[in-house]
N, C-alpha and C positions, 0 to 999 in steps of 0.2 A: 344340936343333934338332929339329924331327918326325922321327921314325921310322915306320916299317912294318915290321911282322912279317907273312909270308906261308906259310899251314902247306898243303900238299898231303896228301891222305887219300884211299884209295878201299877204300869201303866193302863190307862184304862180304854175298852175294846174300841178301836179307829183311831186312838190317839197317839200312835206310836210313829208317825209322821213329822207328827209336830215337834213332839217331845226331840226326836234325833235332832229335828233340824232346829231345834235349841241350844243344841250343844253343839255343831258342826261350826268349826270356824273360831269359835266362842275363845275371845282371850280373857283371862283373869282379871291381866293389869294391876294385882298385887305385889308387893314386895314378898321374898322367899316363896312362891309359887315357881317348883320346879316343872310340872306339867302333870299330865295324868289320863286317863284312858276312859271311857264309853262301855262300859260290856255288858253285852247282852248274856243274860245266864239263862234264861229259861222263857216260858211264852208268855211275853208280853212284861218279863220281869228283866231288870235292871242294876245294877251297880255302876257309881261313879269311883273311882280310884284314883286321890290328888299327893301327889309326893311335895314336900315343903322343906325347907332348910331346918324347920324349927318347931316344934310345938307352938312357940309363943308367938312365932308369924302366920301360923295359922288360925290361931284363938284370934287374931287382931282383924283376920279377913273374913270372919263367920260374917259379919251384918254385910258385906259384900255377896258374898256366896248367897245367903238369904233372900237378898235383890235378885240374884239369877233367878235362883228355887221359885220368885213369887212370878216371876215370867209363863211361867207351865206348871205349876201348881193346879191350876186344871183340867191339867192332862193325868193324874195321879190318881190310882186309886188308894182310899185307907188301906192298910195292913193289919189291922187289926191288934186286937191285944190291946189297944187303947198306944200303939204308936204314933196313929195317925197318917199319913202319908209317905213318911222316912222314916229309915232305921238307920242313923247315922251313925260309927263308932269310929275311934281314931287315937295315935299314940305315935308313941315315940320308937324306933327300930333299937332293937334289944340282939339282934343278930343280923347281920347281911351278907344272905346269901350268893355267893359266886357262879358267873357263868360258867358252864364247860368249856374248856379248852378248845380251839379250834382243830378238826382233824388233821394229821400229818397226810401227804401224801408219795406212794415212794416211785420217782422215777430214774429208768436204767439205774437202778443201784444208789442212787440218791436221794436223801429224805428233804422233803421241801414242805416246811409250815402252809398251809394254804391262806390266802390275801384275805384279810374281810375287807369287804366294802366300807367305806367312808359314810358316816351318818352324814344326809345333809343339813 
C-alpha cells in the first residue's frame, strides 16, 4: 500500500543555499522510492514530501535517508518542543484523492476534451 513520509525543517539564517542545493539533483537510490517534492512553506521553513510503494520500503530506507539528513544537518535549526531538528511523520494512504477532470472545450458546435501534455 503507498506510503508518505513528511519531514518538517526550518533552516537556519544564510543557510538556505546550502540546504536547497542538498536536495537538488539528490537521487534516493532506494528500492520503492517513488519520488517526492522540496517545499518551501514559510520563511526559512521547510517540508520534504517522499511518496513510497510501501510502508515497509520506507522503514527499510530510514538509515539512508539519515545519511542524507547528516549531509546539512548543519544547516538546521532546533524546533523546539525537544523535537530537535525534524519533525518527521509518515503512513500509509487511507484515501487517494483524484485530479479534476481536464476541461472540455467547445468548438463550432463540437466538444473536444483538451490534450494534457506527456510527463517526461
Amino acid at each position: 500500500m503507498t506510503a508518505f513520509n513528511i519531514v518538517r525543517f526550518r533552516v537556519k539564517p544564510g543557510h538556505e543555499e546550502h540546504f536547497i542545493a542538498a536536495h537538488r539533483g539528490r537521487r534516493l537510490g532506494v528500492p520503492g522510492f517513488r519520488g517526492g517534492a522540496l517545499v518551501k512553506t514559510g520563511e526559512r521553513s521547510y517540508c520534504i514530501v517522499g511518496e513510497w510503494t510501501s510502508h515497509q520500503r520506507m522503514v527499510k530506507a530510514r538509515p539512508k535517508m539519515i545519511a542524507i539528513l547528516d549531509t546539512f544537518r548543519d544547516d538546521l535549526e532546533d524546533l523546539g518542543a525537544g523535537l530537535g531538528v525534524t519533525d518527521p511523520v509518515s503512513g500509509e494512504v487511507v484515501v487517494k484523492l483524484a485530479a479534476s477532470k481536464p476541461a472540455t472545450k467547445k468548438h463550432g458546435g463540437k466538444t473536444k476534451t483538451a490534450k494534457r501534455k506527456k510527463r517526461p
